[in-house]
N, C-alpha and C positions, 0 to 999 in steps of 0.2 A: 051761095055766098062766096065759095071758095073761087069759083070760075071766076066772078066778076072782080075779087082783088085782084087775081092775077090779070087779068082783063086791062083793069085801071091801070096799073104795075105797068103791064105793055105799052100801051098806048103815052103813058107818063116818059119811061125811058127813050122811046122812039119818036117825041119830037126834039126840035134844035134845042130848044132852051132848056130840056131837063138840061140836054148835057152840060152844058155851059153852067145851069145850076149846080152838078155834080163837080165842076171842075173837069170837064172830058176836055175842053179845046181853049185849055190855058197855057200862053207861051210862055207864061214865066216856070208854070212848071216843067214844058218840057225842055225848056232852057237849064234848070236845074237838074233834070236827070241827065241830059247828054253833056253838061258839065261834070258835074258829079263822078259817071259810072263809065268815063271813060279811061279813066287810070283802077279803077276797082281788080283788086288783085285775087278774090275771094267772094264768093256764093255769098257765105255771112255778112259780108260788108257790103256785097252789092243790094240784099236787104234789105239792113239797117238805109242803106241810103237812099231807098227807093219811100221805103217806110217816113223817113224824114224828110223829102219833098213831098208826100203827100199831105202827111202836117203842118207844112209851111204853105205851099201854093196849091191846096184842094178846100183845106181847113184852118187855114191861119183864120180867119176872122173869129174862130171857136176859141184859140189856143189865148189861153194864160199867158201875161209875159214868159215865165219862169220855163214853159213848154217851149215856146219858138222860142227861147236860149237856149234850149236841151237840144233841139233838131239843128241851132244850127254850129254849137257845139260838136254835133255827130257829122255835116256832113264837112268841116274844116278838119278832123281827126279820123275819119275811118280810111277815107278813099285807096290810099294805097296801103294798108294793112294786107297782111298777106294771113296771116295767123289765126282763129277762128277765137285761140283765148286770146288774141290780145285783143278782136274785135270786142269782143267781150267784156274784159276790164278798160277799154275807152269806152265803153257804154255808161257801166257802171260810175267811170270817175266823169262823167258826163249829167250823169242822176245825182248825182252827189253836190256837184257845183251846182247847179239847179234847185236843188231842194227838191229833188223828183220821189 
């Protein structure tokens, strides 16, 4: 039984349209990371802001208003943080505005 979900799993990943299902070959999100992560001063930030295009252009149809205001809260405020606490406390005053 195990073979065969991995099996499915396979063959599900490995045609075109999972991906596109998955969000693999969406321009807007890799518009938003090569926007984003090009001024990223910081590991922590770059992340957070990897983390927050995938919320918005992988998952946005899932997200709550109040989430795709948190993600994009994060990625207007991280990008050139350099700091790993201040990434940190714009996170947090990020979940705060949001009602996160």
């Amino acid at each position: 039984m195990r073979n065969l979900a991995y099996l499915l799993l396979s063959i599900t990943l490995a045609s075109p349209l999972s991906a596109q299902a998955f969000g693999m070959n969406n321009p807007d999100y890799d518009q938003c990371i090569l926007q984003s992560l090009r001024n990223s001063q910081s590991s922590v930030a770059a992340d957070a802001i990897r983390r927050s295009c995938d919320a918005l252009y992988r998952n946005g149809e899932l997200l709550l208003p109040r989430e795709k205001s948190y993600h994009v809260c994060v990625l207007q405020n991280v990008q050139s943080v350099r700091d790993e606490f201040a990434v940190q406390q714009i996170l947090r005053a990020c979940q705060r505005q949001n009602q996160m």
